[in-house]
C-alpha positions in Angstrom: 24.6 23.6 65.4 25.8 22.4 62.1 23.3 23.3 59.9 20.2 23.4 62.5 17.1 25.4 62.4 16.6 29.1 62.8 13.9 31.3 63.1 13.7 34.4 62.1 11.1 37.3 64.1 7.5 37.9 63.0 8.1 41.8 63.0 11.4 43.9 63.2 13.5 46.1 61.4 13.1 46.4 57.8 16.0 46.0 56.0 17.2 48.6 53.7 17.6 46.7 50.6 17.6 43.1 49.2 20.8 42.8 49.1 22.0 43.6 52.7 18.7 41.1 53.9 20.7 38.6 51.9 23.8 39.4 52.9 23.0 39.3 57.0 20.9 36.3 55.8 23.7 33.9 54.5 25.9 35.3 57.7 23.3 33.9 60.0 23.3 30.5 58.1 27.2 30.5 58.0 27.4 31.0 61.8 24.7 28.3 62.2 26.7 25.6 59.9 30.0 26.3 61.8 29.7 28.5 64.5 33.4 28.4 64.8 33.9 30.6 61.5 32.5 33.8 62.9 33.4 32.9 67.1 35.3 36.6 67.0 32.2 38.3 66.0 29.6 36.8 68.5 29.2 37.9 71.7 27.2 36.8 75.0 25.1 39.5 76.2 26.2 40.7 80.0 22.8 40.9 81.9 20.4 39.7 79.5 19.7 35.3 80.2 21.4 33.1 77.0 21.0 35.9 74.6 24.3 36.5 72.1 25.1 39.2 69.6 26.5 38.4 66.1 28.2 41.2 64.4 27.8 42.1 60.8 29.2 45.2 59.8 27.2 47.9 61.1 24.0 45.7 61.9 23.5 43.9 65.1 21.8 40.0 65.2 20.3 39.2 68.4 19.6 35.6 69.1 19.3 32.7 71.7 20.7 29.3 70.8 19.6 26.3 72.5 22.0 23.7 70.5 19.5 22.9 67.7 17.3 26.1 67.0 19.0 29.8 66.9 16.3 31.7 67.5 16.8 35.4 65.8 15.2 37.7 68.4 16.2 41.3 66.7 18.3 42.6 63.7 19.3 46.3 64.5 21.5 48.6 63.2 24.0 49.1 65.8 23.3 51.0 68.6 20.4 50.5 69.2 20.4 46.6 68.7 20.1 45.8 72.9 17.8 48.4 73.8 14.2 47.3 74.5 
């Protein structure tokens, strides 16, 4: 995507603090700038249509891509990050 757009959900989870929303924050720009730098922790979803998971520690990123926008659909602890 090299430095694309990405959107972030109206509602969701609530982060715990400011510094872990920063911290899954510049991980979702660094996958977006080189999506080669975090390949081994992003995952296509079985079942679900062009929807991939992006691991960051203990918190799940849910997102489509579409080669210019990554669209963040859910940030979830994990778990429960593909239930609906």
């Amino acid at each position: 995507m090299t430095g694309g757009l990405w959107r972030v959900p109206e509602r969701g989870t609530k982060l715990p603090n400011l510094s872990l929303n920063l911290y899954i924050r510049s991980k979702i720009r660094q996958y977006d700038a080189n999506p080669a730098s975090l390949a081994n922790n992003v995952k296509k979803l079985q079942g679900w249509e062009d929807e991939y998971r992006l691991r960051i520690g203990d918190w799940r990123v849910i997102f489509t891509q579409d080669g210019v926008v990554l669209n963040v659909l859910k940030v979830s602890p994990r778990g429960s990050a593909c239930e609906d």
